[in-house]
N, C-alpha and C positions, 0 to 999 in steps of 0.2 A: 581451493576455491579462488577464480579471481574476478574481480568485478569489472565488466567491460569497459574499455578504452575508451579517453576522450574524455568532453565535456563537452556540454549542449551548444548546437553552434558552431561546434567546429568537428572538421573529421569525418569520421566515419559515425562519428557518437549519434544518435537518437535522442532530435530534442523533443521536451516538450512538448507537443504541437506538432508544424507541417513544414518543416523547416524555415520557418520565417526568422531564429537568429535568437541571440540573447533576450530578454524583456518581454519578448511575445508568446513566449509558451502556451503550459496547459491555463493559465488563467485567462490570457486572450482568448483561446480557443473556445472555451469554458462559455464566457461570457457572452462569446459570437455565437455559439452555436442557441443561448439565450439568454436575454436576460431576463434574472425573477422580477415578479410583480413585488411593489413595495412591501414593507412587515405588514401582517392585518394588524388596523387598528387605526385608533384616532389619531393618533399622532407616532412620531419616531422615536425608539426608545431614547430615556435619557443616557447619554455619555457622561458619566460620571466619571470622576477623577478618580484616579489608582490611590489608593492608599498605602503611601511606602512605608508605612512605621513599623510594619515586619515583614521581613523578605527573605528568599534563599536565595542562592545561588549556583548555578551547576555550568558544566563546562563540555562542550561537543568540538570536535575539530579546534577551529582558529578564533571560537568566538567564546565571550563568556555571558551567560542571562542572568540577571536579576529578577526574581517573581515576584508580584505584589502579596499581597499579605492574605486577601481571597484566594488566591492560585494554591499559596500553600499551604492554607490549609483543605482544600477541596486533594489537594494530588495526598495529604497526609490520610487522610480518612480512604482512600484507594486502599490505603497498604492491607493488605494480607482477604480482603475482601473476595466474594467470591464473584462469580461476572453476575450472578442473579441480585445477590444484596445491592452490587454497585446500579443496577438498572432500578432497582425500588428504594432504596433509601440514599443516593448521590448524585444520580441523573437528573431528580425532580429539582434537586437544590441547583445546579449548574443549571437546568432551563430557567430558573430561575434568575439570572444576572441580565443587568441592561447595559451591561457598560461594555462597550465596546474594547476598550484598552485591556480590561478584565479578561475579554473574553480568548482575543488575539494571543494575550501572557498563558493560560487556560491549552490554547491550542497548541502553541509551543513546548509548555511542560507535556502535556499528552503524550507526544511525539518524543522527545527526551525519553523518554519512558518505554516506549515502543521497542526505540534504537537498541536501550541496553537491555530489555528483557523479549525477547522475542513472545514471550509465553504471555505479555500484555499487550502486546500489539493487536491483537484481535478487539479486544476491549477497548482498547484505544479508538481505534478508527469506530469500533458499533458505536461509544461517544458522541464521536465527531460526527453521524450519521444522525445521531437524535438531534445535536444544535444544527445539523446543518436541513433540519426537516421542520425542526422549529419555526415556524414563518414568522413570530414576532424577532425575530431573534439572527433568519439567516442571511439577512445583510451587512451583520456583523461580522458572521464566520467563513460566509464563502471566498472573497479574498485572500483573508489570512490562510487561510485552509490550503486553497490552492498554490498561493506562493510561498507556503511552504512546505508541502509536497513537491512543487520545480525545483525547492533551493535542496533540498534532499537526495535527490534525484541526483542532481551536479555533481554532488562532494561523496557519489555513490565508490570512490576510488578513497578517499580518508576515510570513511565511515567503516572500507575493508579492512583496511589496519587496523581501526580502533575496535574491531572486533561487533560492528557494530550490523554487519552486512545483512546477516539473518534475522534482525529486528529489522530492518529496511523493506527488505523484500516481502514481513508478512504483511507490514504495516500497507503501506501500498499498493500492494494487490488485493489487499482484505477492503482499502477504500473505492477500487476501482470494481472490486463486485457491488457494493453498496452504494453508492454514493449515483443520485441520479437525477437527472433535468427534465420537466417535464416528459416523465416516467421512463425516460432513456438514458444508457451507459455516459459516460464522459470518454466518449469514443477516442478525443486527443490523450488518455492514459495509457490505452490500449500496447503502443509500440514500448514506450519506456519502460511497462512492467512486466513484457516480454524481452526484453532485453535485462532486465533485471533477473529473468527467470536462467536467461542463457549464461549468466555470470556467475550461476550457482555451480556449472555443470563444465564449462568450455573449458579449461585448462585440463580435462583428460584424467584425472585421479579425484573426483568428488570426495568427500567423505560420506558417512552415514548419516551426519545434520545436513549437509547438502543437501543429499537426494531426499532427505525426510523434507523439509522445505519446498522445493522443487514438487515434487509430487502433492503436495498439499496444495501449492500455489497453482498448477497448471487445472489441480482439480475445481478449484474455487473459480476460476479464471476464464475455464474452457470453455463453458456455455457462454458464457457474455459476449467474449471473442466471436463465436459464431453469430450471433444476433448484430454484432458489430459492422457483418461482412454485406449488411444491407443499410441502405443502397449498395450497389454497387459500383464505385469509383475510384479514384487512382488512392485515396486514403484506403477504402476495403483492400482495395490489389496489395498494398505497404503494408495493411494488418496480415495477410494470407501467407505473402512470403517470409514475413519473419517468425509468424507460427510455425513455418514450413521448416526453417531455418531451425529453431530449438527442436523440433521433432527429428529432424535426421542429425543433430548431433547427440540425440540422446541413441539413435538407430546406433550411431556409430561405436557407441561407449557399450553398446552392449557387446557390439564384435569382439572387443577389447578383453584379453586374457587375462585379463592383471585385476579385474574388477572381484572384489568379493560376492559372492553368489547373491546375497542379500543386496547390497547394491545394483547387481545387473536385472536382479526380478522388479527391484521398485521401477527403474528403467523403461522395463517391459510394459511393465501398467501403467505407465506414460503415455506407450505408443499404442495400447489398447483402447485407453480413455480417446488417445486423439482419432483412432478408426471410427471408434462408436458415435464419432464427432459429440461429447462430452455428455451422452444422455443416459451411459448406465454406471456412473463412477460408486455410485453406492454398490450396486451388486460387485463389478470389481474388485476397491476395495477389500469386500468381505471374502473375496476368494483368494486376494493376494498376501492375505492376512493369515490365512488359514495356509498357503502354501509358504509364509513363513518362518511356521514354526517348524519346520520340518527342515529349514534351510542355515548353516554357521553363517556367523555373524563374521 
């Protein structure tokens, strides 16, 4: 697996956004494309101060965080949960905080979490979805939220090494189905989580967590994409061709004699899902499922 080249802003790479350069990403975009009406309510939630008297700390790349003492214990109670108990007995408490600093520390851990368990990364972002739907609450989130998903995105070439790529890729694509502005996609995600999907695949020898990824992601992804592609403008034209782009190189790796049969079938239901332009991914699926038991691994 390699994860594509560059960094935002420069290159060839895929930034954020419309190419407008470092600092203007997907939160500019975000923002421009609307801003939300104030939190409901009487007033703005209070900004309370972090309470540092118990903290963890963990380590990503080149940086190291510190969590407030709320953070830690809200990501402690996660552990071994299932996504149903975390929705009814730890989402209410987390819509629960006013604090801003809280909740930015909150979004950070999340993501930490995402990166090294791919299998929470779904849970992660459906989180990130309830605060960021929360209106007393999503003037606090949707910034941090955004920049850092950009800043993730950047360091998508460290994050490869640190074995972290496959939590990257669900996390982000699972926020980019979800995550919505006046009941529309966050169309500036669109390119980078397709460029995240090709970095599963392009280096020509996937493995079977790739294409499992890969296939889960294009599935979750595909319809959005399409709904994306209107209007129609030079942003739709740049979402089309780089769909275009991950579909003929997965065309290509199926040519490929070297591929494990199991690997060229998920492949195939790739380029299936994208003819059907993403509207029967469940019946597939369930046919490419049933034609894999029958196929080595």
């Amino acid at each position: 697996m390699m994860a594509a080249t560059g960094v935002a802003g420069g290159g060839v790479a895929t930034p954020f956004g419309r190419g407008r350069g470092r600092g203007r990403g997907l939160r500019a975009n975000a923002i421009q494309q609307q801003r939300p009406p104030p939190p409901v309510g009487s007033s703005t939630p209070t900004k309370t101060p972090v309470d540092s008297t118990t903290t963890t700390t963990t380590t990503t790349t080149t940086t190291t965080t510190t969590y407030c003492s709320e953070v830690v214990v809200i990501m402690k109670k996660l552990q071994g949960l299932s996504e149903e108990d975390i929705m009814e007995n730890v989402v209410p408490v987390i819509e629960g905080l006013d604090s801003q600093p809280v909740l930015e520390d909150l979004v950070h851990a999340l993501s930490e979490k995402a990166l090294a368990e791919p299998s929470f990364a779904h849970i992660a972002a459906t989180i990130s979805h309830k605060l960021w739907e929360n209106e007393s609450i999503h003037g606090f989130v949707r910034n941090p939220l955004l920049s850092r998903t950009q800043s993730l995105y950047n360091l998508r070439k460290e994050l490869s090494t640190e074995n972290k790529y496959h939590g990257l890729c669900v996390y982000l694509s699972q926020l980019f189905r979800i995550l919505r502005i006046r009941g529309k996609p966050l169309r500036p995600m669109g390119l980078p989580v397709l460029d995240l999907m090709m970095g599963l695949i392009e280096d020509g020898c996937p493995t079977l967590d790739d294409v499992k990824y890969f296939v889960e992601g294009m599935a979750g992804i595909g319809a959005i994409l399409m709904g994306c592609l209107q209007p129609w403008d030079s942003d739709a034209q740049r979402l089309k061709d780089k769909l275009e782009e991950v579909v003929n190189c997965a065309r290509q790796l199926v040519i490929s004699t070297t591929l494990q049969p199991s690997v060229r079938c998920r492949l195939v239901q790739v380029i299936e899902m994208h003819a059907a332009k993403y509207n029967d991914n469940d019946n597939l699926h369930t046919l490419y499922n049933n034609l894999l038991q029958d196929l080595p691994t």
